[in-house]
N, C-alpha and C positions, 0 to 999 in steps of 0.2 A: 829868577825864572829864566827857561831856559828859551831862547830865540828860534824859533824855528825857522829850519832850512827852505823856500818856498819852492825849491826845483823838488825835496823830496815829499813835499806836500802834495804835487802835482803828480807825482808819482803816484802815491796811495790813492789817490783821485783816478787816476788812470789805470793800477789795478783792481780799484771794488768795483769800476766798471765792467770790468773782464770778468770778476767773479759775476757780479749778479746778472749780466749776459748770460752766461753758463751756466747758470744754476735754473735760471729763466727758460733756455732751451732745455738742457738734461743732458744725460750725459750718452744716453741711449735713447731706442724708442719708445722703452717702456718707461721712460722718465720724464717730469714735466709736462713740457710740449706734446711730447709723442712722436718728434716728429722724426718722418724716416733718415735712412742711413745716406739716402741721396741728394736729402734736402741741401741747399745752400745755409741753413742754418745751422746742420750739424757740422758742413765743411767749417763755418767761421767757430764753430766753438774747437773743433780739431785744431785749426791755424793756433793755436791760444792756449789749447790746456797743457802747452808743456811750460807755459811762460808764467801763467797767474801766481800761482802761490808761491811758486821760488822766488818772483819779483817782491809780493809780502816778505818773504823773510828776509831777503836779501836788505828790504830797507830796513825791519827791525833788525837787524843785525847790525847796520850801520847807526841806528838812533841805539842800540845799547852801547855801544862801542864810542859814543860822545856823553854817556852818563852812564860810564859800566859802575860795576859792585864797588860800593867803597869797604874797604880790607877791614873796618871795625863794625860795619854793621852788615854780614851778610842775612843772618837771618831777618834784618829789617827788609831787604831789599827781597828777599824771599817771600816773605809772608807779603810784601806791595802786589809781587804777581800771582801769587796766589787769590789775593783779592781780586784784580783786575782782571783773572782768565780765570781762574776754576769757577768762584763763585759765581759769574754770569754764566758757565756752562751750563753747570745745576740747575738754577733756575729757570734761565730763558729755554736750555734744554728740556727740563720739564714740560714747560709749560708749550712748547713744540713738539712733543712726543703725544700730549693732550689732546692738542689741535689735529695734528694727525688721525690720531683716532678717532675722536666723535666729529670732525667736518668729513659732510660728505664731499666726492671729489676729490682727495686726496692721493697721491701715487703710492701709496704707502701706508699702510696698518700694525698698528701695534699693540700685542695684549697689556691691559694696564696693568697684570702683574708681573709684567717684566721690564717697568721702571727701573727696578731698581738697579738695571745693568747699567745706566749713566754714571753708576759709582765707578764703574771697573772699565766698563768697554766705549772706545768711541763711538759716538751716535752722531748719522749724517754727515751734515757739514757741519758737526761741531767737533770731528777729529780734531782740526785746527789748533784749541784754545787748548788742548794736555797738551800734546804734543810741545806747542811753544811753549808752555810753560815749562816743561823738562828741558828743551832744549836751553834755557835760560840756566836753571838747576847747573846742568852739564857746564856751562860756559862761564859762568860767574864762579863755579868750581875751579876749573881749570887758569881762570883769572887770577884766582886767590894762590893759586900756585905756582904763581906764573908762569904758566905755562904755554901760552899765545902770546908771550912778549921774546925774545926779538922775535925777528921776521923770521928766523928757520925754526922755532918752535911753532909757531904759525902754519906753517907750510906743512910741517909734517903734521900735526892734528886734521890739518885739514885733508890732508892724504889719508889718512888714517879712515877720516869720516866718509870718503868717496868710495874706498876700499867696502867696509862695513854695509853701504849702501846699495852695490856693486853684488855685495855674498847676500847680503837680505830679498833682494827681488830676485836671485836665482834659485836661491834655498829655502828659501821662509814659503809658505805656500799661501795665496789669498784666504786657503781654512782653518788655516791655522789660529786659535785665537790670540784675538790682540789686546791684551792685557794694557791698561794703562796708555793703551795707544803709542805703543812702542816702536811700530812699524813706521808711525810717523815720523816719532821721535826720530829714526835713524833718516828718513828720507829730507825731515826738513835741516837737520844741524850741517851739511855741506853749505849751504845755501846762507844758512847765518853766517859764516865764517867769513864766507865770502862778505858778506858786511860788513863785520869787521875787522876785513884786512882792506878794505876800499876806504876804508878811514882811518884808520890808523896809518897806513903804507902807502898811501897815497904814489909814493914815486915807481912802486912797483908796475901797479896799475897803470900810469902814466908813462909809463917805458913805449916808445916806438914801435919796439920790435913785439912785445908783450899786446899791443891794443893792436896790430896788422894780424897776429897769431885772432885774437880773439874775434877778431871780424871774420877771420877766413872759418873759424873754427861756425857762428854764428849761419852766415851763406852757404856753407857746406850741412848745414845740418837742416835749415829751411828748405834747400834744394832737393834734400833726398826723402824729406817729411813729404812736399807738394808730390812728389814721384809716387811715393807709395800710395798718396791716396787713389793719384790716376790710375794706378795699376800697372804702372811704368815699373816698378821692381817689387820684389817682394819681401818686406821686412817688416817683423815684427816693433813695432814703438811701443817704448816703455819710458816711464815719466822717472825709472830708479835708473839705467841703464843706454849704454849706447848715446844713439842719437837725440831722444829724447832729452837725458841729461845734459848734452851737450847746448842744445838750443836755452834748456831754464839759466842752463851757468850762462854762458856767453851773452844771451840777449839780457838778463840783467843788471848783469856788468856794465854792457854797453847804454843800457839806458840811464846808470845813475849817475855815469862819465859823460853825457851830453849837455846835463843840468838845466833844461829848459825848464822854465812853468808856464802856467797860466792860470788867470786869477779863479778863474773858476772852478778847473779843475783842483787848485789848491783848496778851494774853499769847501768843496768837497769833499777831499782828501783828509781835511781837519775831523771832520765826521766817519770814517774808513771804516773804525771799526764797531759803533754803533750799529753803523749800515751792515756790517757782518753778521753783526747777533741778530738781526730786525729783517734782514731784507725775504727769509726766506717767507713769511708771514705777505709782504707784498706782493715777493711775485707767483705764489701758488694763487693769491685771495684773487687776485687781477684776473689769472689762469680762469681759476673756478667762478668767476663774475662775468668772465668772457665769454665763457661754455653756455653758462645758464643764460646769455640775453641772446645768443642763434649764432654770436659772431663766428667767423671758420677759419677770416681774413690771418693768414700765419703773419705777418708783418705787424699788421695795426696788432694781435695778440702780445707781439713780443716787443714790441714799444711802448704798450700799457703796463705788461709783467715788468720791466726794464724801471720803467718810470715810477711806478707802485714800488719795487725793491728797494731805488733809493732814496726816494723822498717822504717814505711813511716811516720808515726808523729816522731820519731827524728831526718830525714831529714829536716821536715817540723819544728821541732823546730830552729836546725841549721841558717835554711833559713829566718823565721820570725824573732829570734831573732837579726838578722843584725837591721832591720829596724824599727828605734825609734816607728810607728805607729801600725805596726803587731805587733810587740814587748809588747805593751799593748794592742789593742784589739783583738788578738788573742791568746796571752798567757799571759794575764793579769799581766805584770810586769812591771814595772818602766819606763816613760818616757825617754830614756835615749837617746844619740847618739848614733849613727852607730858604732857597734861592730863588731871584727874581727869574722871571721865564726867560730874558732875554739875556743877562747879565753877563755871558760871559763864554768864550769857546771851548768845545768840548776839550776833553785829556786824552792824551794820546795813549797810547799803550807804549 
């Protein structure tokens, strides 16, 4: 069994907070909250949505990268994350695409016959769980061939991958369709590499001049992010491109190189990605329970939504994980008997 790291526990703790902050406010006005462009709310979720999910991948990349593919069983380790990310897509997908539909109050409507696009195209915030599963596909490929060992096979893939993601946000267009969640695929596989080149290469990382580069690269990119908002210049942020990218690469780096934890946020963290497939059911249900008793309070709303995000999917893990069949289609883990409620910490992905 393998020991986990407690600074990258603290981590994962520290990004599903960020996620379900964000998904709690929205991403616009016409999402979530509602709330406008001026709020202090949307500012803190701007401050943030260039950091969240490249810090997710940045640490699955570094937790693949201490138990990558072993060279005689790839299609085991394939079909593990298929289990672990498609089949909760599907399901917990479903049954969110359900919810959407018939609760009223919902941002978002959808005709029940065109379910069946969960096979093919990302839905919501469940682009995530293809996307990383290809991006695995992709890297446990490239594993096999070695092709991320040494360090300048490495370098160049991962050039390769920033490149790619560089021509996708200029070329590919938002209408384009996104088949299999391709678009992710390219957006999140920089970002894993970077994981697993912060653990494997560790000396690289730890170079002087390399962590002064990445700090200056990190300040320079939050300095011109805070500008744009005031209106201080005028530039377009993009989460594939420029500045944007610069802020996800650098502050993730710099966060996994500082290695603090804390017990809570780790204990937290242990739970990430339950709270991923689960949180959106909290903090809409919080939203629409807030609306319907008069409250307007945007804070006390977004401490409720926040609070319901996190801690109703570790019930709901608790719960599911009893039962051999919720057990794997809804938190994608091991067929296994019926387990005691309390008996044991969640898996990690």
């Amino acid at each position: 069994m393998t020991i986990k790291d407690p600074s990258i526990e603290t981590l994962r703790g520290l990004a599903i907070i960020l996620v379900v902050a964000g998904h709690a406010i929205g991403d616009g006005p016409q999402y979530a909250m509602r709330v406008s462009d001026d709020s202090w709310l949307r500012y803190f979720n701007y401050s943030f949505q260039f950091l969240r999910m490249p810090l997710f991948t940045v640490i699955s990349g570094w937790i693949y990268a201490m138990r990558p593919v072993n060279s005689t069983d790839f299609s085991g380790f394939i079909s593990g994350k298929a289990r672990r990310l498609l089949v909760p897509m599907l399901f917990v997908g479903a049954i969110y695409y359900l919810t959407q539909h018939f609760v009223p109050g919902t941002t978002l409507k959808h005709e029940i016959s065109g379910i069946w696009r969960l096979l093919v195209f990302p839905f919501t915030l469940y682009w995530y769980l293809p996307s990383l599963f290809f991006v695995f596909l992709i890297v446990a490929g490239l594993d096999m061939l070695k092709k991320l060992q040494p360090l300048l096979n490495w370098s160049v893939v991962l050039i390769i991958a920033v490149i790619m993601l560089i021509l996708r946000t200029y070329f590919i267009t938002d209408e384009a369709p996104n088949y299999l969640s391709y678009k992710g695929v390219i957006y999140l596989l920089p970002f894993f590499l970077i994981g697993v080149g912060l653990k494997r290469y560790p000396d690289l990382f730890n170079n002087k001049a390399i962590t002064s580069l990445v700090w200056i690269c990190l300040i320079t990119g939050v300095v011109i992010q805070q500008l744009v908002w005031y209106g201080v210049i005028d530039y377009y942020m993009s989460k594939g491109t420029g500045i944007g990218l610069m802020i996800g690469l650098s502050g993730a780096i710099l966060l996994l190189k500082m290695k603090f934890h804390t017990k809570y946020l780790a204990w937290l963290g242990g739970f990430s990605y339950t709270i991923y497939l689960f949180h959106a059911f909290g903090t809409a249900g919080a939203r629409i329970i807030s609306t319907s008793l008069g409250l307007h309070s945007p804070v006390l709303i977004v401490i409720f939504a926040i609070t319901a995000g996190l801690f109703l999917p570790i019930l709901a893990d608790k719960i599911f994980d009893r039962n051999s069949l919720t057990r794997l289609l809804l938190l994608g883990r091991n067929y296994l008997l019926t387990r005691k409620l309390f008996s044991s910490n969640p898996v990690s992905v």
